[in-house]
SEKE-492955 format. One record per residue: x, y, z of N, C-alpha, C, O, CB in turn. Coordinates in steps of 0.1 Angstrom, whole numbers, plus 5000, padded with zeros to 4 digits. Last residue first. Glycine has a CB too. Layout:
<sites>
XYZXYZXYZXYZXYZ;...
</sites>
This chain:
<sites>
496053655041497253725047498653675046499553735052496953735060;494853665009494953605020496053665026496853715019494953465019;492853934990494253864994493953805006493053845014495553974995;490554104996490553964989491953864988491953744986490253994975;491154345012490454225017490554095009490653985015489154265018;492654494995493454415003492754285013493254185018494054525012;492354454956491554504969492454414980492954304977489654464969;494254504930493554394938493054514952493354634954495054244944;493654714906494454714915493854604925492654624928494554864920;492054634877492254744884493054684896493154564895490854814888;489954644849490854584856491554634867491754744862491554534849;486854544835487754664838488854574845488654454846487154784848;484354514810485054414816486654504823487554524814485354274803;480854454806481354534807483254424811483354304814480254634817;479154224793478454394799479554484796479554564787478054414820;479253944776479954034782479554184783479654254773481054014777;478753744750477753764765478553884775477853894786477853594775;480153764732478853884730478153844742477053894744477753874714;483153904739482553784741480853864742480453964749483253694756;485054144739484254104720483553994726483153934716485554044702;485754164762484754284760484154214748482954214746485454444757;487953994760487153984767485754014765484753944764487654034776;489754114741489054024738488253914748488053804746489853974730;490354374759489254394745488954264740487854264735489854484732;491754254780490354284778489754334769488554344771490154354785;493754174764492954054770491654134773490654094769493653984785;494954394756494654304746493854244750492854244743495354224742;495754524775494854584769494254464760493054464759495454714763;498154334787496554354798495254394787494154334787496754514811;499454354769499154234766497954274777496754244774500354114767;500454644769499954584762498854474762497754494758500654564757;501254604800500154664796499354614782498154564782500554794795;501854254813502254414801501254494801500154444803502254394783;500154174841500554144831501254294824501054404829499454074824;499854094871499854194863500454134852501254054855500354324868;498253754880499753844882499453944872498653894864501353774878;494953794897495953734887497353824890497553924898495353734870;491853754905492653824909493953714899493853594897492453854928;488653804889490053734890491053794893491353894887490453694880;485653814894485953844897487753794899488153764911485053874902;482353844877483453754881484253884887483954004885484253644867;478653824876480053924883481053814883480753714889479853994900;475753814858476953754868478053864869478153974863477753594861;472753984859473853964850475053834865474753804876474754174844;469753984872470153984850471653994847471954014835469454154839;470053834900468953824888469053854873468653794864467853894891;473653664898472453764905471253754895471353684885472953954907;476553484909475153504899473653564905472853524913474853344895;479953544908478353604914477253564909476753664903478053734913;482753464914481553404902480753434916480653384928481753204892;486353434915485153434923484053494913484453564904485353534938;489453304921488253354911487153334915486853224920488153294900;493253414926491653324935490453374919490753454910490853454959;495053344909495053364919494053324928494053224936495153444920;495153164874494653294887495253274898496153184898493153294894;497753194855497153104859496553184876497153224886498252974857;498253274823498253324834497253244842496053224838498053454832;498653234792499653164803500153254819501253284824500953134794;496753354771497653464778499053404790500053464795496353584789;495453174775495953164766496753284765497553284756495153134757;493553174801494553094796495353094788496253004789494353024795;492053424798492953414804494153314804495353334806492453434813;490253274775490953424770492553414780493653404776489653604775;489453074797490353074785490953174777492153154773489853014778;487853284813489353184821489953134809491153154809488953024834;485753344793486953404802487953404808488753494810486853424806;484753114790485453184778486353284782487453314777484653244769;484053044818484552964813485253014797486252944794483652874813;481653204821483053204830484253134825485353184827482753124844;480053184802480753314800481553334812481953444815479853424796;478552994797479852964789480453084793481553104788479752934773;475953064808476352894814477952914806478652834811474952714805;475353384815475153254807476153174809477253214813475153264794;473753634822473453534830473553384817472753304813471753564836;476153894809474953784808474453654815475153554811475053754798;478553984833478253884822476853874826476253864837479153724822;481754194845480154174842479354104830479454144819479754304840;484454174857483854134848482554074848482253964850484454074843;488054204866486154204870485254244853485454314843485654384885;490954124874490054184863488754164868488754084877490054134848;492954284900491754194894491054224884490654334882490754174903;496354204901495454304898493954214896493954104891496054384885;499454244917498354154921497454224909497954334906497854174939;502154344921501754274911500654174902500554104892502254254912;501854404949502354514936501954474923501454554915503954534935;502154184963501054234961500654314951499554314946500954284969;504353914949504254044956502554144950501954154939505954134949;503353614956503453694946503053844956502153884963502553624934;503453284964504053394969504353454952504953414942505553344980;500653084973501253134961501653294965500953394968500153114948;500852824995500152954993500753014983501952974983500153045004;501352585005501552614993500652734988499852734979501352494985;501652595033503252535029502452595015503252695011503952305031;499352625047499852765045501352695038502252775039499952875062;497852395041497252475028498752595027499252645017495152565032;497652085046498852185047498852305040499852325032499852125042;495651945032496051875047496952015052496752035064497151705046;495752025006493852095018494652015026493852045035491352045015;498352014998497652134999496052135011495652225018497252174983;497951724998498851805006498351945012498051985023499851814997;496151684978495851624987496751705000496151735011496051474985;497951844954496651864959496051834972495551934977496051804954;499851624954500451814956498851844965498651864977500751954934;499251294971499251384957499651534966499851564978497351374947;501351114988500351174990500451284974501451334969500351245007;501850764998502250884985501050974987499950934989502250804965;501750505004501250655014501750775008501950885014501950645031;500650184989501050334992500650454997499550504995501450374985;500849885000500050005000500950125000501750165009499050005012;
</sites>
């Protein structure tokens, strides 16, 4: 029998050994207002994937006429920031989509 423990399994037994050390400075959340639709968290975390940025935390609101995400991530280029949100913004389920400085409550200590 093996007592091999997976990264994962580790993590929820030992969460503060793999907390992700990234200077605050470099923290930013995009937010992002969506049509109440079943693909428009999910085209969004891929826009973000394909930029080879992997979140921080992600948090998903669903209210009566739109959803709210909310991704805290590493700052990117500007460029490459501007990019991601205009091909954010072209998802025809998408309100609105800004990006802005992490908030200190949403970081873990």
């Amino acid at each position: 029998m093996s007592y091999a423990v997976s990264r994962a399994a580790s993590a929820r037994l030992n969460p503060v050994a793999f907390e992700t050390k990234v200077p605050r400075e470099r923290i930013v959340t995009l937010s992002v207002a969506t049509d109440p639709c079943p693909q428009a968290l999910i085209r969004v975390l891929g826009l973000i994937a394909q930029h080879g940025v992997l979140p921080l935390s992600i948090e998903a609101v669903r209210g009566e006429t739109a959803q709210h995400l909310a991704v805290d991530m590493d700052h990117l280029p500007e460029a490459a920031l501007t990019v991601l949100v205009a091909k954010i913004e072209a998802i025809v389920a998408v309100q609105s989509a800004t990006v802005h400085p992490v908030e200190r409550h949403r970081l873990l200590a």
